[in-house]
Structure formats: structure tokens, C-alpha cells
N, C-alpha and C positions, 0 to 999 in steps of 0.2 A: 271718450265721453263718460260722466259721470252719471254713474244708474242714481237716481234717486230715490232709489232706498236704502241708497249709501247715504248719503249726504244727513248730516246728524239735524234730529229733530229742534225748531226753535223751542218747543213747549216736554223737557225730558218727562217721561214718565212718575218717575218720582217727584219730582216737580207737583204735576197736578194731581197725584195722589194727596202729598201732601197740603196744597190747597185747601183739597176736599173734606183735607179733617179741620179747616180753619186755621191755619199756621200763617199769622200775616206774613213769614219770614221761610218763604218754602224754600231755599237753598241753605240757610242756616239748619243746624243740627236737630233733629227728630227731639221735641222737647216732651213729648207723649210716651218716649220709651218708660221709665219709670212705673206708667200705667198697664204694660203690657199683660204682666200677673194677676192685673184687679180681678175679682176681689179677693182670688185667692191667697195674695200674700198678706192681703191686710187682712182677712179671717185668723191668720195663723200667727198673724202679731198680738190678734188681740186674745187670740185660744192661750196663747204663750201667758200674756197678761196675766189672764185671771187664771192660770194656774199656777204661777208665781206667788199671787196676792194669797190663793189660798192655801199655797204651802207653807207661805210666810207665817200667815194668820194662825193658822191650826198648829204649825209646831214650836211658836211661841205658847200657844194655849200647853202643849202638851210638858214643855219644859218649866211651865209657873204652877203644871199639878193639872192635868187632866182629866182628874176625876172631880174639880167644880165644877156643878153646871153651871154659874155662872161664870168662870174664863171662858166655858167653851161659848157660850151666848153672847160675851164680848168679842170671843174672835171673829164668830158670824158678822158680829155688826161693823165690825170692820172690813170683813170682805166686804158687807153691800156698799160701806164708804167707799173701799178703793174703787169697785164696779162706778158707784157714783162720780165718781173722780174722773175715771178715765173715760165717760160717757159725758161729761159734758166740760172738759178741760183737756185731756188729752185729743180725745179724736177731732175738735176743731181745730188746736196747735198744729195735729201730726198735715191734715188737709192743708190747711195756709201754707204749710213749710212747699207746697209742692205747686205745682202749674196745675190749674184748673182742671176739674174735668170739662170735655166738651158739651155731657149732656147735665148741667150742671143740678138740674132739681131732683133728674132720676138718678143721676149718679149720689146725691146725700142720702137720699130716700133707699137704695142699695145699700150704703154703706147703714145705715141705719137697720135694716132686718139682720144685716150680718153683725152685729153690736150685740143686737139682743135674741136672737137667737142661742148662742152660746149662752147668753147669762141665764136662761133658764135651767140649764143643766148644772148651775153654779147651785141658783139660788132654791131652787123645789127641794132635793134632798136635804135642806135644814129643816125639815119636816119630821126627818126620823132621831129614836130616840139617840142615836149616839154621837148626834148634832148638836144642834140646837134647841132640836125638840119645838120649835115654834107652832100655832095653828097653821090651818090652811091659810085661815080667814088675815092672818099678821102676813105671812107669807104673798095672797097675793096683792095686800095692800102695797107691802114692800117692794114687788111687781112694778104694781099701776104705778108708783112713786117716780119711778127710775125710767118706765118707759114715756111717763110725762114729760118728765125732764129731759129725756133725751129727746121727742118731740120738738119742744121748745128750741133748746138749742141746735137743733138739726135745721129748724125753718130760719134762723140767725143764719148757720153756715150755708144754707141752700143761696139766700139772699146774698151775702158777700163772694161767692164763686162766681152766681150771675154777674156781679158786678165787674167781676174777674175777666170772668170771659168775654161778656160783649166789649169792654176795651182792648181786651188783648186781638178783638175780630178786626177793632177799628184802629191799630197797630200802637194803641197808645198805653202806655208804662203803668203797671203798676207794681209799686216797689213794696219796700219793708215797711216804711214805715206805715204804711196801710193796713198791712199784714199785722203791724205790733197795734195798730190801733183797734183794729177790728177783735182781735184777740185780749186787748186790755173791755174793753166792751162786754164781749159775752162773758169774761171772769165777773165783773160788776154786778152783771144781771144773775148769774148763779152765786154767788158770795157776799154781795153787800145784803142781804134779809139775815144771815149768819149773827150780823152784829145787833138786830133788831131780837137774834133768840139769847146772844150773850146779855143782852140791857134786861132780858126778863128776869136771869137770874136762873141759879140752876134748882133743878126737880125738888118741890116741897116733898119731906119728909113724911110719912105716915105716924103714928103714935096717936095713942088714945081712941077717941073717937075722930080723928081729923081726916078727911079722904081727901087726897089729889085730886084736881081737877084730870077727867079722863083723857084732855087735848091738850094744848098749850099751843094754839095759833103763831104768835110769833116764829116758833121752829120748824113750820111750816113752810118757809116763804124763801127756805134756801135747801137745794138738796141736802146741803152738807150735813144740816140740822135734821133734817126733817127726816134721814136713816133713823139716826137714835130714838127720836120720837117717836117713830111707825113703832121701834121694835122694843122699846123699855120695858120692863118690868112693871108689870100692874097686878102685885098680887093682891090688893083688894077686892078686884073683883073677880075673886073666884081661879081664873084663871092665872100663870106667869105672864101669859101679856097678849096683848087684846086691841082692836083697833076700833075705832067710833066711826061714824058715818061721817064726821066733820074730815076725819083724815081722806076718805073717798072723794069727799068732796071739792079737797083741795087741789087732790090730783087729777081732777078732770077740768078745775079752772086751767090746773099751771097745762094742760094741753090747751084748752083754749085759747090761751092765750099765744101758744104756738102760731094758731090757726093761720094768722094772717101771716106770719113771714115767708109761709108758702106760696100763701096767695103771691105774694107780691113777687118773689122767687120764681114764678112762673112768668110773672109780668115784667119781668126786668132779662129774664132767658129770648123772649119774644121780640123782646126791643119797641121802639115807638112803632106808633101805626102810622105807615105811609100816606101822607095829604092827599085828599080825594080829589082828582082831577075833573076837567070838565070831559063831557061827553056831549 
């Protein structure tokens, strides 16, 4: 006679393990493995990042004559470019390229402290003089800028994983070209205001008694622009370069405007709300 605790289970363990983490396809291959390192390996891709960008940066500076300040004030604002760049172009690309997180709004909001965490230890030491020498005041505008923006774009991707996963729970496809659309989208949304700062035309000159305007709004309304902006040279007023309350102001719309792709990021992780039966 056959003990049955021999006889093999109809339901294997692995099986409903893997259920449990939402795999509409629990005898196909562990599609989460890739995720097993979070966040650690993607802290360490992005540590790698900006320490590339900024040895890039600075030994370009040092090779054109290291002792202008301003190479070295242009190498800064290129690091905060490439930080910009890779905060709201690369880390949505590198997420699409992979299978979902499960928890898809706390896993963007994760990957988002571990983004800008590291950028602070980039971007504060341009405070001293053998930097950039920036204020504090340019310094944390430059901040709020970038962690606006990454905001924003973080409530975009939070919303397209959602999207991600609850189909993948309901075992239905989603492909590339989804991935290419959704990712052609948030480029539009961080890069088309870029052309609205090219149509203005670049930085008026000083001479005589002529002063710059101390903003220039258009350059506002795209990260890409809106680094150089924050950090330009304003030696009129007194200072190399100086930020206004309109620049403050702009980076607490462009989180606002974040606002809601969370919200909805939340509501699309949730799924509809089951029809209220009778009782």
C-alpha cells in the first residue's frame, strides 16, 4: 500500500509560493529573479552612474585648464545635467526594460529615495571653493529642481508598472511596444518645454547699463533647461549666480503636478472596486 505521504502533492510547493507572489504562470520560470538584489544592485548602478559622470565631468574640466572657474562651473552643471538625465530618462527606460515590481507604487517611491540619496553627496560639495563654489541658496534650488522632477516622473512610472502588473495578475500581455510608448511619453513630458527654452533664444548679454532678466520662465519647463538656468552666472547681482523665488516656485508646481500620478498609481495598484451585492 501506498503511505500517503509518498504519493506527490497535486498543489507542489513552489507552485503556490509562486502564486503568492502573483505569477499568473506558476510552473513557467521565476520571472522575479532579476529583482532578488533590489535595491541593492540598483543603488550601485546608479552610485557607479554619477561617479562616472562626475569623473567624466571634472577631468574634462581639468584637461581644458583647471584653474577657470568657470570650466569648473560648467563641469558642475553638467554633472547636475547628467543627474537630470538619468533621474528622469534613464531610471524609467532601465524599470520598463524589466517585469514589474509586485508592489508597484512602493517599489517606484524605493527606487526614488535610493536615486536621490546618493545625489546629495554629488551635488552639496559644489559648495566648496575648489568646486564650483555655488551658494547654498543656487545649491538647494538645484536640489528641489531635480527632486521635482524626479517626483513627477516617478508618479508617471509608478502609474505604468500599475498598469503592468494588474494585467500581468489577469494573465494578459504586455509587450514592447507599450513599453516603447510609455517611455516615448515621459521623454515628451521632460523634453518638449526644452524647445519652448530654444524659441526664447539664448541668455541676453550684460553691457552698459542693461540687466538680464533674473528668470527666464520658458527654461523652466524642462529639466534639461532648467539645470543651466538654476545655476547661470548672475554676476549683476552682486553675486556669480543666484536663484529668485520664481525658480522655487517652479519646482514645487513641477512636484505638483507629480501629485496625481500617484494618486492614480495607487488606484490602478488596487484595481476596480468589487460590485456591492445585495444583503
Amino acid at each position: 500500500m501506498t503511505d500517503p505521504a509518498d504519493s506527490p502533492s497535486p498543489h507542489p510547493t513552489s507552485d503556490i509560493s509562486q502564486s503568492r507572489r502573483g505569477d499568473p504562470h506558476p510552473t513557467s520560470k521565476d520571472r522575479w529573479a532579476h529583482r532578488r538584489g533590489e535595491p541593492r544592485v540598483f543603488a550601485l548602478a546608479w552610485t557607479v552612474f554619477l561617479f562616472a559622470a562626475t569623473l567624466i565631468t571634472f577631468v574634462a574640466a581639468q584637461s581644458a585648464g583647471i584653474g577657470d572657474r568657470s570650466l569648473v562651473r560648467s563641469a558642475a552643471q553638467l554633472l547636475v545635467f547628467a543627474a537630470a538625465l538619468g533621474l528622469t530618462v534613464l531610471w524609467p527606460m532601465a524599470r520598463l526594460s524589466q517585469a514589474p515590481d509586485p508592489r508597484p507604487v512602493a517599489g517606484t517611491a524605493k527606487d526614488l529615495l535610493v536615486l536621490l540619496i546618493p545625489l546629495q553627496a554629488m551635488l552639496w560639495p559644489q559648495a566648496m571653493w575648489w568646486l564650483a563654489r555655488w551658494p547654498l541658496a543656487v545649491i538647494g534650488a538645484a536640489d528641489l529642481l531635480l527632486v521635482s522632477w524626479a517626483f513627477l516622473v516617478g508618479g508617471l512610472l509608478a502609474c505604468f508598472q500599475a498598469a503592468r502588473a494588474r494585467r500581468a495578475r489577469a494573465g494578459q500581455q504586455w509587450g514592447v511596444a507599450q513599453n516603447i510608448t510609455a517611455m516615448v511619453l515621459i521623454i515628451l513630458i521632460v523634453a518638449t518645454g526644452s524647445l519652448a527654452a530654444l524659441g526664447d533664444g539664448p541668455p541676453p548679454l550684460t553691457g552698459g547699463d542693461v540687466v538680464p532678466p533674473s528668470i527666464r520662465p520658458a527654461c523652466l519647463l524642462s529639466p534639461f533647461t532648467a539645470v543651466f538656468e538654476t545655476t547661470r552666472d548672475r554676476a549683476w547681482s552682486g553675486i556669480t549666480a543666484a536663484v529668485s523665488p520664481g525658480h522655487i516656485l517652479a519646482s514645487f508646481l513641477t512636484a505638483l503636478f507629480g501629485l496625481p500620478g500617484w494618486l492614480l498609481a495607487a488606484r490602478v495598484q488596487r484595481g476596480p472596486r468589487p460590485p456591492a451585492g445585495l444583503h
